[in-house]
C-alpha positions as CSV (number, residue, x, y, z in Angstrom):
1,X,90.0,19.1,21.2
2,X,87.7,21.4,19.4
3,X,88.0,23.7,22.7
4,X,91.5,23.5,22.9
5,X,92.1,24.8,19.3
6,X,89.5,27.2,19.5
7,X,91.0,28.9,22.8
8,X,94.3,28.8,21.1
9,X,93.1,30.4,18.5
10,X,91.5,32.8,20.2
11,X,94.9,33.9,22.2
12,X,96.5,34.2,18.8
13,X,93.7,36.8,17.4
14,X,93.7,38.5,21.0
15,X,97.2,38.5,20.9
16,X,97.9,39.9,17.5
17,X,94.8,42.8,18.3
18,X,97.4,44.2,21.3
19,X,100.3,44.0,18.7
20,X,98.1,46.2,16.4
21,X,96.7,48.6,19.2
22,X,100.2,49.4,20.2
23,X,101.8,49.4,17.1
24,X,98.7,52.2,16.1
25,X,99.2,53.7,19.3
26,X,102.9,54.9,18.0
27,X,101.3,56.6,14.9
28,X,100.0,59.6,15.0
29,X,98.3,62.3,12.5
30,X,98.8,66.1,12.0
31,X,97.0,69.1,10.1
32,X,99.1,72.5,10.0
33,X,99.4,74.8,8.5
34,X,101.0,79.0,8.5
35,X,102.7,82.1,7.1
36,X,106.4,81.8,6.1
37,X,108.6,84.7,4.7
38,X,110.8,83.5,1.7
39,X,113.5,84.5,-0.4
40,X,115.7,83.8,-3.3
41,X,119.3,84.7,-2.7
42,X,122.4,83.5,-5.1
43,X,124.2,84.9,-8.2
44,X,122.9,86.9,-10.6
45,X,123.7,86.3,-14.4
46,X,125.8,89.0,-14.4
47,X,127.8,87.7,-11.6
48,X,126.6,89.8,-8.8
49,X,124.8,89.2,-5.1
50,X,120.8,89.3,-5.8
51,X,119.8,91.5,-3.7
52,X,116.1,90.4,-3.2
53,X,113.4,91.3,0.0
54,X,111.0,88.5,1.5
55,X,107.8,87.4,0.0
56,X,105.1,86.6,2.6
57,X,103.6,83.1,1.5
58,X,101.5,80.5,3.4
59,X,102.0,76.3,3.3
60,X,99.3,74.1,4.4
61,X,99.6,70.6,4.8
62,X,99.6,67.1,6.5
63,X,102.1,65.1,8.4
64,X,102.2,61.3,10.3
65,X,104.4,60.9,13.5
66,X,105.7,57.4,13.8
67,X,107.9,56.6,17.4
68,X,111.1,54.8,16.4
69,X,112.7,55.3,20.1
70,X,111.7,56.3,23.4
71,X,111.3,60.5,22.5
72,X,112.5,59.6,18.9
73,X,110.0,60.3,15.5
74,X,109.9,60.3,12.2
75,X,107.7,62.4,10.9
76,X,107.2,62.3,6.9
77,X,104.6,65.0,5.4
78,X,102.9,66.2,2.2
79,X,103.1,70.0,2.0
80,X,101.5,73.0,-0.1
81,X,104.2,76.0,-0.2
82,X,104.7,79.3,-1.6
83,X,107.6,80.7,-2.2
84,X,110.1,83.3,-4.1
85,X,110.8,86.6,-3.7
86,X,110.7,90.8,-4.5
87,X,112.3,93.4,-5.2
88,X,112.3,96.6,-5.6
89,X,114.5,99.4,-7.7
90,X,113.0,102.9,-7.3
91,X,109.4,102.7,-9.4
92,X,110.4,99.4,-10.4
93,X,108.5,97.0,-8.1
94,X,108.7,93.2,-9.3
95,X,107.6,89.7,-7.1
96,X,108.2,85.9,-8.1
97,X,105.7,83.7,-6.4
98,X,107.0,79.6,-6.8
99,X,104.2,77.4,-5.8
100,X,105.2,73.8,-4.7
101,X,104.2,70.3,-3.1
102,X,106.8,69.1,-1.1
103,X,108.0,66.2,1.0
104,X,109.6,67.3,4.0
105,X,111.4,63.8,5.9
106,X,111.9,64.8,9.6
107,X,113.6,63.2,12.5
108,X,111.9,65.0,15.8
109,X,112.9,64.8,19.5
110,X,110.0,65.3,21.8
111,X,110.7,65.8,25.8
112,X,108.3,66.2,28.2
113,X,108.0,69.5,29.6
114,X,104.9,71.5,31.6
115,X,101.6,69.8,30.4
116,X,103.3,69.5,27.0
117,X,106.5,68.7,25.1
118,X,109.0,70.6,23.6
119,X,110.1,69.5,20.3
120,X,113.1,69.9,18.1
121,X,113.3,68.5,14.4
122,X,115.6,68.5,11.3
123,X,115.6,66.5,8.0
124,X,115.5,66.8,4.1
125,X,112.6,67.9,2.3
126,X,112.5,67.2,-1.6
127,X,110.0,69.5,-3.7
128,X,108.4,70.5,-7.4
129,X,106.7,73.3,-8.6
130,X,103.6,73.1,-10.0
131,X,103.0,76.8,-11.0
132,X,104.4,80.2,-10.5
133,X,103.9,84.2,-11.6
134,X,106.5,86.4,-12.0
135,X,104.4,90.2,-11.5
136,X,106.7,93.8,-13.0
137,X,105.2,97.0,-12.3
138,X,106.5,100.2,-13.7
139,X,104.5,102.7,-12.2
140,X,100.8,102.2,-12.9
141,X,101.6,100.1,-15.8
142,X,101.8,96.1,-14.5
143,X,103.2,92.9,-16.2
144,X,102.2,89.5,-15.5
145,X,103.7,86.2,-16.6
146,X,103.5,82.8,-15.5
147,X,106.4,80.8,-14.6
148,X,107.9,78.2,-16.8
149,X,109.8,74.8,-15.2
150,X,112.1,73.6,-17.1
151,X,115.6,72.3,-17.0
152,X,117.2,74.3,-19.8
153,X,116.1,77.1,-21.8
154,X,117.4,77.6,-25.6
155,X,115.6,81.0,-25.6
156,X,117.5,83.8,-23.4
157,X,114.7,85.9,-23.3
158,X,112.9,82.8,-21.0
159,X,115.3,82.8,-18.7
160,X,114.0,85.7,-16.4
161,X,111.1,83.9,-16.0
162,X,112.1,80.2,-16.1
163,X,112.8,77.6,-13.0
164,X,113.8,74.5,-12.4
165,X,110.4,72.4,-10.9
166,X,112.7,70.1,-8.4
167,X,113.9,71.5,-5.6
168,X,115.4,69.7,-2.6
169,X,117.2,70.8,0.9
170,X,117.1,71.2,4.7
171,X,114.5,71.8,7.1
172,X,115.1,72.3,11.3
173,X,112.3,73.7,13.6
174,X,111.5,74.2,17.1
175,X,108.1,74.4,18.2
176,X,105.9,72.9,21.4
177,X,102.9,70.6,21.4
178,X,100.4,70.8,24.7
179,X,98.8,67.9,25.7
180,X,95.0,68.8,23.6
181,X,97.5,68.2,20.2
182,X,97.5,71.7,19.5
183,X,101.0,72.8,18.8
184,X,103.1,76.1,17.4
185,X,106.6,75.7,15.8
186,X,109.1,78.0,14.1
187,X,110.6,76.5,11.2
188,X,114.0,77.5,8.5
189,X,114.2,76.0,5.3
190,X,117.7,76.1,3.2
191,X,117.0,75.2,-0.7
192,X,120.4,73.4,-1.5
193,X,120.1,72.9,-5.1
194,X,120.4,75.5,-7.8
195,X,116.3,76.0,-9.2
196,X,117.9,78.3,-12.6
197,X,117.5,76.3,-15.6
198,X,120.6,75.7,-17.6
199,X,121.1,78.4,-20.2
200,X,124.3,79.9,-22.4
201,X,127.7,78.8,-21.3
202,X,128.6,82.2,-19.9
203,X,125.4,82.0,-17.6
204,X,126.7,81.2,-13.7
205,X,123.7,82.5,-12.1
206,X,122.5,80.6,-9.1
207,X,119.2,80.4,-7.4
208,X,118.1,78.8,-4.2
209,X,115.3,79.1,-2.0
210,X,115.5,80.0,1.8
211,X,113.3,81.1,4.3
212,X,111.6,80.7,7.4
213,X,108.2,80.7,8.9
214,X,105.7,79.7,12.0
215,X,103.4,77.1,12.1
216,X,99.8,76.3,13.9
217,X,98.8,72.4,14.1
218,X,96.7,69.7,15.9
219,X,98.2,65.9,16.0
220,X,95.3,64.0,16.4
């Protein structure tokens, strides 16, 4: 009897060890990171285009793959991303830099292809900064100022350098993984939420992030 219940119980643990080992076997883990060029584009307070170049920035972070389906992921990170912009009016040389953790929530389709797969993903990404400086430059004569989140500013002069810390939007990228883990993928971003602060009642400026960038990895 004592036999009996002891084999049984050994199928159960054996049995439940192969339920883990597979279950594991659909997780896997990533370290990337890159360059990405970024921008602010929108509406000026006075109502016109801003008319900004791209910032060169870098992001660094984590990620876990978890098959859902047969060439189906999700693939939730944790990120560390600048961004903003520059600009540029004769002498007049100014750069925001927005640094910021984010979440980015991807669905990815991997197909076989060479020794590798090919992969194609798309999904939100919610973010908050954590610290910015906004740089002016007149010549040889240089301003520097950090950044201030904040939802609404009572004080017009803080609006030139003022943000909003949450940020949320889309992300798609296309990239290809060999079969060592190593993998390369270019990646857009499109910030969909307005990042000004809310200011006077006349104020319709809007502020979103964008941008794009290329990514080195290994998925271990």
């Amino acid at each position: 009897m004592k036999n009996k219940k002891f084999s049984i119980l050994l199928i159960v643990l054996l049995s439940a060890s192969f339920t883990i080992a597979q279950e594991q076997s659909k997780i896997s883990f990533a370290i990337l990171g890159g360059v990405n060029f970024q921008n602010l584009n929108g509406i000026a307070y006075s109502g016109d285009k801003l008319n900004n170049d791209m910032l060169l920035g870098y992001h660094a972070g984590v990620n876990v793959q978890i098959a859902i389906a047969p060439e189906f992921y999700f693939q939730p990170g944790l990120m560390y991303a600048t961004k903003g912009a520059k600009n540029t009016i004769i002498s007049d040389k100014s750069s925001t830099t927005l640094n910021y953790i984010e979440l980015p929530l991807n669905m990815v389709y991997k197909a076989a292809l060479g020794n590798g797969f090919v992969m194609l993903g798309f999904g939100p990404y919610v973010a908050y900064g954590i610290s910015g400086k906004m740089k002016d430059a007149i010549g040889n004569i240089g301003v520097t100022k950090n950044v201030m989140f904040q939802n609404s500013v009572d004080n017009p002069l803080e609006l030139a350098y003022s943000y909003k810390a949450f940020d949320a939007g889309a992300n798609i990228f296309f990239g290809y993984e060999m079969a060592s883990g190593i993998f390369l993928q270019l990646e857009s971003q499109f910030g969909m939420l307005n990042i000004n602060p809310e200011g006077s009642t006349n104020d319709k400026s809007i502020t979103n992030n964008t941008g794009f960038g290329l990514s080195l990895g290994y998925r271990f």
